[in-house]
PDB file of N, CA, C and O in Angstrom:
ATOM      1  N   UNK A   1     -13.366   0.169  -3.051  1.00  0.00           N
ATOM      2  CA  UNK A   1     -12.566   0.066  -1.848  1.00  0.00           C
ATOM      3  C   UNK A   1     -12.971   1.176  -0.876  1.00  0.00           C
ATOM      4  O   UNK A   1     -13.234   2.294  -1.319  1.00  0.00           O
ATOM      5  N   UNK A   2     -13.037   0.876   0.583  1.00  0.00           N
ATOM      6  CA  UNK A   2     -13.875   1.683   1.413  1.00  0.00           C
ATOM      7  C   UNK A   2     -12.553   2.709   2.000  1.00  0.00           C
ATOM      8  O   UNK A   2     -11.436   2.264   2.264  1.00  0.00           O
ATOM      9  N   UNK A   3     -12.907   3.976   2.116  1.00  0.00           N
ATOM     10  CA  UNK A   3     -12.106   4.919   2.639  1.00  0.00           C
ATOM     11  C   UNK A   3     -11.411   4.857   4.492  1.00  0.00           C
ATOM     12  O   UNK A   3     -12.121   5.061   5.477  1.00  0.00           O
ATOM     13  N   UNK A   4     -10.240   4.603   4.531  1.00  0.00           N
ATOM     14  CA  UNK A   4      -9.444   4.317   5.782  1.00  0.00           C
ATOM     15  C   UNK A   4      -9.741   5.714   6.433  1.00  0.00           C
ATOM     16  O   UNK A   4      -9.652   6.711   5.716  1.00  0.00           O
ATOM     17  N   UNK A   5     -10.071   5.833   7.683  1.00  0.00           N
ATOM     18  CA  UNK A   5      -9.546   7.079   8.345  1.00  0.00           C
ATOM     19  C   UNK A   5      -8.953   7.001   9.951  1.00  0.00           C
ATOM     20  O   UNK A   5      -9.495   6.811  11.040  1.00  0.00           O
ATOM     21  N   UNK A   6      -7.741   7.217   9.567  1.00  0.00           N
ATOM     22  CA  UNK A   6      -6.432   6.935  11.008  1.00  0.00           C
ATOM     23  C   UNK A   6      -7.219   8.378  11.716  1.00  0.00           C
ATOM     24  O   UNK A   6      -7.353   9.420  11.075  1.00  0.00           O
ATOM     25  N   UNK A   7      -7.845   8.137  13.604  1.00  0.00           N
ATOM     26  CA  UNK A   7      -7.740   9.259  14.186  1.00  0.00           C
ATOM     27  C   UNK A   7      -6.615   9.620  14.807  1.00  0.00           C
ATOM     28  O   UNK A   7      -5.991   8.746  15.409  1.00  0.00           O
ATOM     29  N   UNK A   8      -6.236  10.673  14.793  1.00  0.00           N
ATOM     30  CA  UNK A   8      -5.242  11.443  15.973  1.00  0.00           C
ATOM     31  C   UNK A   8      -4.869  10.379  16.664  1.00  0.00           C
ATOM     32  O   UNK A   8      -4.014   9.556  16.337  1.00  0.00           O
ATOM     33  N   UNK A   9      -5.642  10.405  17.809  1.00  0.00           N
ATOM     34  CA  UNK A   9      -4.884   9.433  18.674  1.00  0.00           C
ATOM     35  C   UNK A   9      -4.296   8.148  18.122  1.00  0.00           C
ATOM     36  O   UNK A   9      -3.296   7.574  18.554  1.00  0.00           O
ATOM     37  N   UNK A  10      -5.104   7.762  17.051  1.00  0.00           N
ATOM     38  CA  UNK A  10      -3.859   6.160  16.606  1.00  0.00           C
ATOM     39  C   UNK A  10      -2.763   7.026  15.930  1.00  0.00           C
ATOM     40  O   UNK A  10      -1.718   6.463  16.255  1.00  0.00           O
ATOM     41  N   UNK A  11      -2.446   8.117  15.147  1.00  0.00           N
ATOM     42  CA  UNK A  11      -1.746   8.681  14.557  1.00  0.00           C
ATOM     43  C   UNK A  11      -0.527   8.743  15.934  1.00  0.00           C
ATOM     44  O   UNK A  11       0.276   7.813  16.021  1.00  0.00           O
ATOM     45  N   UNK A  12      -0.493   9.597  16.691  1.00  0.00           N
ATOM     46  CA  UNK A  12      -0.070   9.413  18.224  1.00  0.00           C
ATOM     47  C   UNK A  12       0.431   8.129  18.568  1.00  0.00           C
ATOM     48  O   UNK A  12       1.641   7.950  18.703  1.00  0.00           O
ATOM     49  N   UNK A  13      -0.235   7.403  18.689  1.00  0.00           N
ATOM     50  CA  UNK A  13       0.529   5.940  19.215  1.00  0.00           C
ATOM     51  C   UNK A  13       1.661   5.709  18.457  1.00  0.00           C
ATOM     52  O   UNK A  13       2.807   5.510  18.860  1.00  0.00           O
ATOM     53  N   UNK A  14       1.271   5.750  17.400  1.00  0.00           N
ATOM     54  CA  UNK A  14       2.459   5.268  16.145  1.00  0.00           C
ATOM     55  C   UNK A  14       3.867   5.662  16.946  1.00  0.00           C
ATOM     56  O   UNK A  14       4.887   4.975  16.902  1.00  0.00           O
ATOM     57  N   UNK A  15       3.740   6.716  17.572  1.00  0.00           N
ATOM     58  CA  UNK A  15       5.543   7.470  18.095  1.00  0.00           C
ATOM     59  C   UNK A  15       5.380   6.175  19.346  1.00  0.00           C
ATOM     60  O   UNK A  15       5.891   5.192  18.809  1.00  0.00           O
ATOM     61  N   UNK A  16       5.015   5.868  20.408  1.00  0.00           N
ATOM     62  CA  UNK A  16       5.237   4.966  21.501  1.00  0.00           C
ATOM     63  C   UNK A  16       6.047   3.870  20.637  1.00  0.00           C
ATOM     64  O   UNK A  16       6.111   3.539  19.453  1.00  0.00           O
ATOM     65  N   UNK A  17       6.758   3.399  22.125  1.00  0.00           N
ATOM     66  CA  UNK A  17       7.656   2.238  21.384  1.00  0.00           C
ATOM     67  C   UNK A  17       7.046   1.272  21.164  1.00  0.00           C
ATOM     68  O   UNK A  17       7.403   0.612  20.188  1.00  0.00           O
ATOM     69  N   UNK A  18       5.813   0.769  22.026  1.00  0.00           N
ATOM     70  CA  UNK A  18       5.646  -0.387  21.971  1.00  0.00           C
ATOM     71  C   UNK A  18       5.015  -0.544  20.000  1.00  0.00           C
ATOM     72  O   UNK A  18       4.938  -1.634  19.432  1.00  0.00           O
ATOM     73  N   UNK A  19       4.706   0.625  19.420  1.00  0.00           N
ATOM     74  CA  UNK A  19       4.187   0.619  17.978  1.00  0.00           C
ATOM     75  C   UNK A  19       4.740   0.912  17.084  1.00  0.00           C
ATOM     76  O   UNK A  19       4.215   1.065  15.982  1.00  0.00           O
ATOM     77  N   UNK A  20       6.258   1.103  17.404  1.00  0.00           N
ATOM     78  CA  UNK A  20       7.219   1.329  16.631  1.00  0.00           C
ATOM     79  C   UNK A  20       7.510   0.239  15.487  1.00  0.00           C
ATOM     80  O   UNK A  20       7.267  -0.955  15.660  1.00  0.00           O
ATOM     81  N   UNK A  21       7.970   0.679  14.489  1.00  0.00           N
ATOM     82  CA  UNK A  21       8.156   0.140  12.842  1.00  0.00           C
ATOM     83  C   UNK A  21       7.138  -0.068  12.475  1.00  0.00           C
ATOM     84  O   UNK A  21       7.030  -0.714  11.432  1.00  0.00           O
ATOM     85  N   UNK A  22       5.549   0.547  13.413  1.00  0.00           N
ATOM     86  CA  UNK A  22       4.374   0.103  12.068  1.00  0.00           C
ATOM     87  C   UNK A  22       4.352   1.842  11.970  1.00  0.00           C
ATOM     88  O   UNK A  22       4.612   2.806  12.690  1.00  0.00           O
ATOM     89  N   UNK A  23       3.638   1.424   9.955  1.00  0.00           N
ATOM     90  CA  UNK A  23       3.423   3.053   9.889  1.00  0.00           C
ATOM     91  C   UNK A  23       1.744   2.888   8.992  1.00  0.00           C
ATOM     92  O   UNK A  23       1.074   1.889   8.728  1.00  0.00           O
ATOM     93  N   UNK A  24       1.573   4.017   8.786  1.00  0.00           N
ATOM     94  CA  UNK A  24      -0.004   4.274   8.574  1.00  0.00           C
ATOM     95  C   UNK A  24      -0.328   3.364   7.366  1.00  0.00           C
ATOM     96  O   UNK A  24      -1.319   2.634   7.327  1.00  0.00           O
ATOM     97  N   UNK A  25       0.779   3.492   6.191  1.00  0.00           N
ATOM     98  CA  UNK A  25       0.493   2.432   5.174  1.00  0.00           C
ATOM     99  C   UNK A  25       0.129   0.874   5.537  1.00  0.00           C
ATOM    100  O   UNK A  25      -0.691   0.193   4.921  1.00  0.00           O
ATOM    101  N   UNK A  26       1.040   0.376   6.857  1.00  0.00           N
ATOM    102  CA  UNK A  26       0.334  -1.071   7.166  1.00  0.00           C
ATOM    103  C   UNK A  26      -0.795  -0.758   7.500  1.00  0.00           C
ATOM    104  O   UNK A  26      -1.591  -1.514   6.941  1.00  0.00           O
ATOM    105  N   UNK A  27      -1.722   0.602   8.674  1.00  0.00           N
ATOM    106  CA  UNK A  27      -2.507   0.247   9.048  1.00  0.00           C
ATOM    107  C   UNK A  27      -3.668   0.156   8.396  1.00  0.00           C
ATOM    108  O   UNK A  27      -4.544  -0.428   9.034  1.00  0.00           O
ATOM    109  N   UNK A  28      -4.014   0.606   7.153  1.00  0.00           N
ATOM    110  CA  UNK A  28      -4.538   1.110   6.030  1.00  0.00           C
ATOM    111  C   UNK A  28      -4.464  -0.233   5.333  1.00  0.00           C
ATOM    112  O   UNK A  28      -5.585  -0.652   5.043  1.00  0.00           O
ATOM    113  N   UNK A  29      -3.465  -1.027   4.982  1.00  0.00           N
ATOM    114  CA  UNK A  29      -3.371  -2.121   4.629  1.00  0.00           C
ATOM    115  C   UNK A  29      -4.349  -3.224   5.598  1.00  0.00           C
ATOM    116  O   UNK A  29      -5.182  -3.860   4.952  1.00  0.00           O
ATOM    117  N   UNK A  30      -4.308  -3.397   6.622  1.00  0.00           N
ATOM    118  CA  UNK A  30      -4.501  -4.424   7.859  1.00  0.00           C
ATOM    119  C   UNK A  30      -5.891  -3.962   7.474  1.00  0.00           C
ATOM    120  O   UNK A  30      -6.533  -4.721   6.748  1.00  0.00           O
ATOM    121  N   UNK A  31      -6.531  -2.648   7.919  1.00  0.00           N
ATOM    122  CA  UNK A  31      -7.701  -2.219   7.587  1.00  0.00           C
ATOM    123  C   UNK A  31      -8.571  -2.752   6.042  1.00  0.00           C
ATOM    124  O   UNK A  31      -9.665  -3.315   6.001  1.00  0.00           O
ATOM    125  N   UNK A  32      -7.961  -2.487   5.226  1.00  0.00           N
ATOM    126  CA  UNK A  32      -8.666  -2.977   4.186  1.00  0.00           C
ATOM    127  C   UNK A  32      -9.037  -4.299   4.067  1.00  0.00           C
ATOM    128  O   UNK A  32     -10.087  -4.571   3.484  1.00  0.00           O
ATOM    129  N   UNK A  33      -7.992  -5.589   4.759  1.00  0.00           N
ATOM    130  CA  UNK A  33      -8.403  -6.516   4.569  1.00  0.00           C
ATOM    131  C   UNK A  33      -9.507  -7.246   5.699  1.00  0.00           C
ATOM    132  O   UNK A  33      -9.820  -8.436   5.684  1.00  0.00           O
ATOM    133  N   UNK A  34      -9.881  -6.469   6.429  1.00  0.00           N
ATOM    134  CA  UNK A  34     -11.403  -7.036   7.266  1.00  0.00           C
ATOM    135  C   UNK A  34     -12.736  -6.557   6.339  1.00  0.00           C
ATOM    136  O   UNK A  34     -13.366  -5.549   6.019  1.00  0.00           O
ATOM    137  N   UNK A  35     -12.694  -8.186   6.121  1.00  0.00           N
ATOM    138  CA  UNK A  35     -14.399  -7.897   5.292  1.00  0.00           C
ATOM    139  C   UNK A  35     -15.550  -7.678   6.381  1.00  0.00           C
ATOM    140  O   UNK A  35     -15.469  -7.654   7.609  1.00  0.00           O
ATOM    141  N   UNK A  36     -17.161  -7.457   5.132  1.00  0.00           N
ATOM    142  CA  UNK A  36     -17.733  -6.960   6.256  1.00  0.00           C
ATOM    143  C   UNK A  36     -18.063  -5.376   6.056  1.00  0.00           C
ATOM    144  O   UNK A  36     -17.624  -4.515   5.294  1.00  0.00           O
ATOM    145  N   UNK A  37     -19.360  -5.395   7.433  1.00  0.00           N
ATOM    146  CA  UNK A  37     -19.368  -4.196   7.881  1.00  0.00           C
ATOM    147  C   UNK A  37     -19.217  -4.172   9.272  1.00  0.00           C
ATOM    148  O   UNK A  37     -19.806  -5.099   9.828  1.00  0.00           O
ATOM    149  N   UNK A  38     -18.466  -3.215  10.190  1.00  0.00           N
ATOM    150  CA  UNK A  38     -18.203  -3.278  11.414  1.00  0.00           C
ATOM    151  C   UNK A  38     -18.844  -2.041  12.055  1.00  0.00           C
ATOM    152  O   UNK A  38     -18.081  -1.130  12.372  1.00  0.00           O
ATOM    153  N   UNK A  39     -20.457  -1.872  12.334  1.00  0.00           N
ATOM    154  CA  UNK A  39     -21.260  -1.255  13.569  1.00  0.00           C
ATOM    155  C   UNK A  39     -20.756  -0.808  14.483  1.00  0.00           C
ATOM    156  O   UNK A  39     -20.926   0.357  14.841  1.00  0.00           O
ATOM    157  N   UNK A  40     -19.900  -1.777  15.159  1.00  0.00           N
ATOM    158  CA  UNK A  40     -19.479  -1.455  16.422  1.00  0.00           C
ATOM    159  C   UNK A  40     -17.969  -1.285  16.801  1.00  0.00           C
ATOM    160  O   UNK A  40     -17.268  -2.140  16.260  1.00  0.00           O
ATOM    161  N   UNK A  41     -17.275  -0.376  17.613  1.00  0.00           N
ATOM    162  CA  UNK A  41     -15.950  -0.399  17.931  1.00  0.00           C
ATOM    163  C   UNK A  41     -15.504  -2.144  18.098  1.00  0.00           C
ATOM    164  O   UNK A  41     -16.303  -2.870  18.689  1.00  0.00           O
ATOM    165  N   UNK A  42     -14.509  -2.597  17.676  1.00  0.00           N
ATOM    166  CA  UNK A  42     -14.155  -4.390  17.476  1.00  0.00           C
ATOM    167  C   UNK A  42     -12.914  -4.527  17.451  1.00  0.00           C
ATOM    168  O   UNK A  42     -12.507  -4.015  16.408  1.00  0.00           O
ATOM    169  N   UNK A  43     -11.803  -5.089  18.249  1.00  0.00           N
ATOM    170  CA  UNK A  43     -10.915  -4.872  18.139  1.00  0.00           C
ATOM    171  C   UNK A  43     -10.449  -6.468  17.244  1.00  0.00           C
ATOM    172  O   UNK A  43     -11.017  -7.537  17.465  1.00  0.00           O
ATOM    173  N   UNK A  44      -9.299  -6.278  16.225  1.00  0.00           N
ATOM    174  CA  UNK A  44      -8.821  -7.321  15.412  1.00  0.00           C
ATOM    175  C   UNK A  44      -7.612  -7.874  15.969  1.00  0.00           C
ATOM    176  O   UNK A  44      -7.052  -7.209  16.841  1.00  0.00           O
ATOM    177  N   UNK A  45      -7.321  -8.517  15.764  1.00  0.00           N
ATOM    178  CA  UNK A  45      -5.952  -9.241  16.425  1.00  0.00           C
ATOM    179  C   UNK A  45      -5.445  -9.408  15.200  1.00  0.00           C
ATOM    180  O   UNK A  45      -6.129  -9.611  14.197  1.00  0.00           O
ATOM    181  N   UNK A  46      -3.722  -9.294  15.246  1.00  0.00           N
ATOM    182  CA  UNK A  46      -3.173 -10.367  14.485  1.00  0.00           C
ATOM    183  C   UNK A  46      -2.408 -10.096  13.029  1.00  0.00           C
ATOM    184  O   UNK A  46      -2.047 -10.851  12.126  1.00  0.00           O
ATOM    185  N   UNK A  47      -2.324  -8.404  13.273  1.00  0.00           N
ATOM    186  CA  UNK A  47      -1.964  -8.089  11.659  1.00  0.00           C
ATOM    187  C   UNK A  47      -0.051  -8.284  11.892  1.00  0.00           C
ATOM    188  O   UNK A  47       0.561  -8.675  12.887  1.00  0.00           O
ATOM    189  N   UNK A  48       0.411  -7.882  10.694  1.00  0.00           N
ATOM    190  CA  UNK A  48       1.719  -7.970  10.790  1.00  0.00           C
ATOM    191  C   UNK A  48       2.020  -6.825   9.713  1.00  0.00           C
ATOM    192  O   UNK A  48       1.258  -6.637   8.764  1.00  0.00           O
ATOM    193  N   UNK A  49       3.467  -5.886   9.974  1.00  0.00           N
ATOM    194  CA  UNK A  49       3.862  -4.729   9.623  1.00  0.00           C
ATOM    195  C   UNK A  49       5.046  -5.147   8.687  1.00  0.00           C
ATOM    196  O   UNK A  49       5.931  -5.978   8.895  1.00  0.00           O
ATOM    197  N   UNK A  50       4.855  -4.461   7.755  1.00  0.00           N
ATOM    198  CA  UNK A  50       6.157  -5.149   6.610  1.00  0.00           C
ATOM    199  C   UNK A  50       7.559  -4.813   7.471  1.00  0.00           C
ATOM    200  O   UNK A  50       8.599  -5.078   6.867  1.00  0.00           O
ATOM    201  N   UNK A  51       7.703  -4.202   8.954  1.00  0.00           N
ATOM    202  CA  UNK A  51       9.313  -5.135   9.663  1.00  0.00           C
ATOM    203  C   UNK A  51       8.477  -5.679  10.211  1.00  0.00           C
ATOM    204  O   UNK A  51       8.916  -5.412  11.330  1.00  0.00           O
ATOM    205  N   UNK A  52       7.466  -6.331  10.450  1.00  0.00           N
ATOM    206  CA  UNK A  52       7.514  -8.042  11.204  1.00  0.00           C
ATOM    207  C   UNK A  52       6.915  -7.186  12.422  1.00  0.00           C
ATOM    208  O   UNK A  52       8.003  -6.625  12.298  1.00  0.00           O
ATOM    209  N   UNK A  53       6.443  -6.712  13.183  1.00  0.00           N
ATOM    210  CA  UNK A  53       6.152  -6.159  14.213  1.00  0.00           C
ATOM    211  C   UNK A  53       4.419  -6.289  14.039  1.00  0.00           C
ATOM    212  O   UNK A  53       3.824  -5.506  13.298  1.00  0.00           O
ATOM    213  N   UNK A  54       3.745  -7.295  14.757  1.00  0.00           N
ATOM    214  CA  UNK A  54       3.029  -8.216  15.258  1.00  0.00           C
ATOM    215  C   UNK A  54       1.602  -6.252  15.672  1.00  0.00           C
ATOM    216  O   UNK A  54       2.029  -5.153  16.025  1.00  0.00           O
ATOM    217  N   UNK A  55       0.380  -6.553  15.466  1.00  0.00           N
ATOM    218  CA  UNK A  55      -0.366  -5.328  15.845  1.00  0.00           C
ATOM    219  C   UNK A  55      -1.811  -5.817  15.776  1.00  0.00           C
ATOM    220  O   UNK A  55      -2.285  -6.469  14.845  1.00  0.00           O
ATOM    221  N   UNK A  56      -2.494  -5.393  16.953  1.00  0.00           N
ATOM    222  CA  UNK A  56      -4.235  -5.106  16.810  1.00  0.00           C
ATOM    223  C   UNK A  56      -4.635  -3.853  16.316  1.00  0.00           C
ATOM    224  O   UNK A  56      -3.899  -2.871  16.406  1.00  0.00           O
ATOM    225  N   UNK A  57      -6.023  -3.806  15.675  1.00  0.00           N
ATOM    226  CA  UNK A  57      -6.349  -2.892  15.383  1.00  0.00           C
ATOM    227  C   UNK A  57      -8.081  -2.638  16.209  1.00  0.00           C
ATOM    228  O   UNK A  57      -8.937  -3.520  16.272  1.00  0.00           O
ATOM    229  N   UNK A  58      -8.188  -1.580  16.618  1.00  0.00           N
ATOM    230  CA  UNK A  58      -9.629  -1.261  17.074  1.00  0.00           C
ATOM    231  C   UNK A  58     -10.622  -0.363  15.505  1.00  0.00           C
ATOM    232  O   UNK A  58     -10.314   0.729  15.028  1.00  0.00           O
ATOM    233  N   UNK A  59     -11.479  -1.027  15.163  1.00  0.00           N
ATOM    234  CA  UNK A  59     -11.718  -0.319  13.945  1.00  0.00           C
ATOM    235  C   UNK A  59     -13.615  -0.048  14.287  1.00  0.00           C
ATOM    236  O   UNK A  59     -14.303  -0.367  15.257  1.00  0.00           O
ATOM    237  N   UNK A  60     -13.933   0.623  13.079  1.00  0.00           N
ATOM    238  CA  UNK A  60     -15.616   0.933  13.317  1.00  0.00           C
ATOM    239  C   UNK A  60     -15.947   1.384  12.192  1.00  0.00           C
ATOM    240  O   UNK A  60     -15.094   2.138  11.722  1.00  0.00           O
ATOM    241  N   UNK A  61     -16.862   1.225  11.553  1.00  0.00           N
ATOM    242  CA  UNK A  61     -17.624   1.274  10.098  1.00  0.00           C
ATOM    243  C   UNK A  61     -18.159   2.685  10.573  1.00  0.00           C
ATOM    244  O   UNK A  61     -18.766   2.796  11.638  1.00  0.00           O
ATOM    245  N   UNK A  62     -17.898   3.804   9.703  1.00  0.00           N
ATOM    246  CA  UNK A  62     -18.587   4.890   9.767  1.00  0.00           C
ATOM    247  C   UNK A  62     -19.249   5.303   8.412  1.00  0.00           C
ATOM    248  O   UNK A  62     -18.652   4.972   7.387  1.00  0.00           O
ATOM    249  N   UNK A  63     -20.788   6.209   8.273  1.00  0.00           N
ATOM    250  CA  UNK A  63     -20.730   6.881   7.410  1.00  0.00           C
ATOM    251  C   UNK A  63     -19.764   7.102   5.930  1.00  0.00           C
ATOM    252  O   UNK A  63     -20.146   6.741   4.817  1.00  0.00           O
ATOM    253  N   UNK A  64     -18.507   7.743   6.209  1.00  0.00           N
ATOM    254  CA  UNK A  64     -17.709   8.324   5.400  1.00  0.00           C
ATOM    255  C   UNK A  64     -16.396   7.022   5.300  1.00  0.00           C
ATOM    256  O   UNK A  64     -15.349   7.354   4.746  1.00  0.00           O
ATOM    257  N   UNK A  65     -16.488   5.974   5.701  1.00  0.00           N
ATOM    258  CA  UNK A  65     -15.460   5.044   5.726  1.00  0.00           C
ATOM    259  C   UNK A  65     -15.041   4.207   6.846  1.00  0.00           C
ATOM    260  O   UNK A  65     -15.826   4.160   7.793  1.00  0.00           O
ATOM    261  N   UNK A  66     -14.081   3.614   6.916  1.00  0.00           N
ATOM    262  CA  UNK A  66     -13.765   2.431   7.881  1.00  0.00           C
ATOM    263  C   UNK A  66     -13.024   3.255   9.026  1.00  0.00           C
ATOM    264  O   UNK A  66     -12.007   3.697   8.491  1.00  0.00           O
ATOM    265  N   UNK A  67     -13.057   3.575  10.068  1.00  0.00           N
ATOM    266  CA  UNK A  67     -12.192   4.289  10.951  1.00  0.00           C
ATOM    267  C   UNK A  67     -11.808   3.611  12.197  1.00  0.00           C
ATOM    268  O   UNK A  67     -12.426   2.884  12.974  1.00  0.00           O
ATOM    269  N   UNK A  68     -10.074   4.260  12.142  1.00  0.00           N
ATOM    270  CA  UNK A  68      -9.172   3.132  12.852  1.00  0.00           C
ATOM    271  C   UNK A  68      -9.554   3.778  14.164  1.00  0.00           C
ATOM    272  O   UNK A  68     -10.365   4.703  14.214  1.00  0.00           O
ATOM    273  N   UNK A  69      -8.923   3.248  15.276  1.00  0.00           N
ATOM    274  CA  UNK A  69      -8.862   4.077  16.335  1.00  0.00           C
ATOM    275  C   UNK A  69      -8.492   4.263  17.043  1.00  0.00           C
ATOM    276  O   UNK A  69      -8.221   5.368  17.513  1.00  0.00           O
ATOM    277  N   UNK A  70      -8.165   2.382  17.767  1.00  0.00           N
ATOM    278  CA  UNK A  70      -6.602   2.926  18.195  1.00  0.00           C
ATOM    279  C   UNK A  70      -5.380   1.721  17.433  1.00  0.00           C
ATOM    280  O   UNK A  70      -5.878   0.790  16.800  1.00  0.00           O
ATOM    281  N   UNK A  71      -4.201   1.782  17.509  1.00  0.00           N
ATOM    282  CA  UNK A  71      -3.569   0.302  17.514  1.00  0.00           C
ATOM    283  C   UNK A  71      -3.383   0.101  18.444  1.00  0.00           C
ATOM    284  O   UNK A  71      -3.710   0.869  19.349  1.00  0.00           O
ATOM    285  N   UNK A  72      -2.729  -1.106  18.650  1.00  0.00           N
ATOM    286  CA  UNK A  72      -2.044  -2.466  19.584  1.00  0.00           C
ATOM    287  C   UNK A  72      -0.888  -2.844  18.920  1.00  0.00           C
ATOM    288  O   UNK A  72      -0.766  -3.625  17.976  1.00  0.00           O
ATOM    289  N   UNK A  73       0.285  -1.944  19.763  1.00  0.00           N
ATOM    290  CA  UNK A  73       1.328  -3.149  19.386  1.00  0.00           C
ATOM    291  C   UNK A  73       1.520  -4.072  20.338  1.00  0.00           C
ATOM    292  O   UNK A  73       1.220  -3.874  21.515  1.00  0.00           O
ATOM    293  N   UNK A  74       2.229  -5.555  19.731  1.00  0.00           N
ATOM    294  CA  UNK A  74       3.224  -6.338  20.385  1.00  0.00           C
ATOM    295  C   UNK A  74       4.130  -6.578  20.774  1.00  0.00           C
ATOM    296  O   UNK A  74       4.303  -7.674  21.308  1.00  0.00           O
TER     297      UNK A  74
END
């Protein structure tokens, strides 16, 4: 299983309302399940947060693991 790494700034969003009730465990979750390798910054549509709160994720295959970068809430 490939190593998640939340930056700062998605860490940050998490407090805005519009990203409120997701927390790092969904994003880590949402993250793990894009197969693949991802080269390039790609944004995902479409995950969902165990309260139901609807989220994109911007992610990028690095070196040392999968790194988030920013979210999207709904």
């Amino acid at each position: 299983m490939q190593r998640v790494i939340v930056t700062d700034h998605a860490r940050k969003r998490l407090y805005d309302l519009r990203q409120d009730r997701i927390s790092v465990n969904d994003i880590e979750a949402a993250a793990h399940e894009i197969p693949g390798h991802i080269p390039t910054a790609t944004r995902f549509r479409g995950f969902v947060a165990r309260s139901g709160r609807v989220f994109d994720l911007v992610i990028k295959d690095i070196a040392t693991g999968r790194l988030v970068i920013t979210i999207i809430g709904k």
